[in-house]
C-alpha positions in Angstrom: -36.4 -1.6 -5.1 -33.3 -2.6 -2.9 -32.0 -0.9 -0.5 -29.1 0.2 -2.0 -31.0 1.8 -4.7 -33.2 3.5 -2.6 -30.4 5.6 -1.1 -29.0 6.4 -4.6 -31.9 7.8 -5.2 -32.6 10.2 -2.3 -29.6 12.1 -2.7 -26.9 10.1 -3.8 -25.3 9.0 -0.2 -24.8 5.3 -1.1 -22.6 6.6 -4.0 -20.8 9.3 -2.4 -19.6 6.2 0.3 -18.6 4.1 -2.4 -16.6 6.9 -4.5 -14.6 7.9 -1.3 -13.8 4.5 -0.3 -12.5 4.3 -4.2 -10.6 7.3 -3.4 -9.1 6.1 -0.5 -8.2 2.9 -2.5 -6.6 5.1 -5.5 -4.7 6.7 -3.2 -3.2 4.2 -1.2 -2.0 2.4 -4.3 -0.7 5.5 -5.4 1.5 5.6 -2.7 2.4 1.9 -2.7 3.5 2.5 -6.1 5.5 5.0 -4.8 7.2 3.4 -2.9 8.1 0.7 -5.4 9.2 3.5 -7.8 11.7 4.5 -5.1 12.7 0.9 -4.1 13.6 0.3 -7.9 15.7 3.5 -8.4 17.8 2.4 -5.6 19.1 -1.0 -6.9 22.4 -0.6 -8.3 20.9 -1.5 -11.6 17.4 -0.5 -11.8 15.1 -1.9 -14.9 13.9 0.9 -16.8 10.8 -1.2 -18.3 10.0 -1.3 -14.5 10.3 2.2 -13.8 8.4 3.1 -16.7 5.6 0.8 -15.8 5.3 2.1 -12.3 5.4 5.4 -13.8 2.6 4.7 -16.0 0.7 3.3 -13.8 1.0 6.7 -11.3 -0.1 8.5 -13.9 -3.2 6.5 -14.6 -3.9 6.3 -11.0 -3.2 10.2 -10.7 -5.7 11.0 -13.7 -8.8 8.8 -12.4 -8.2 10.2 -8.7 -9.1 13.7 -10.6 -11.9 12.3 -12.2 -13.5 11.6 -8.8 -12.7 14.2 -7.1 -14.1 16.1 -9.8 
C-alpha cells in the first residue's frame, strides 16, 4: 500500500489537503474570472457571448465550490 493511501485510510487527511488546495484553486479562478467579467463590461462595446461565457463559467465554478465545501 503507498503512502498516499495509507493516509486516506486513517482518517482521510491526504484528502482533506487535496480538497482545500482544490478549493483554494476554485476560488482563485473565481475571482480571476471576476475580474475579466469586469474588464469586459468596461469596453465601450463589450461582447455579450463573452460575458455570457464568463458568467457561465462563475456559475459552474460557484456550484462545485458548494459541493466541496459540503
Amino acid at each position: 500500500m503507498s503512502e498516499t493511501d495509507r493516509w486516506e485510510n486513517e482518517g482521510g487527511r491526504v484528502l482533506h489537503v487535496k480538497t482545500e488546495a482544490r478549493l483554494k484553486a476554485l476560488v482563485r479562478r473565481h475571482f480571476s474570472l471576476d475580474r475579466a467579467l469586469d474588464d469586459e463590461l468596461a469596453r465601450p462595446n463589450p461582447c455579450s457571448i463573452e460575458l455570457q461565457r464568463l458568467r457561465r463559467e462563475k456559475l459552474f465554478l460557484k456550484d462545485e465550490m458548494t459541493q466541496i465545501s459540503g
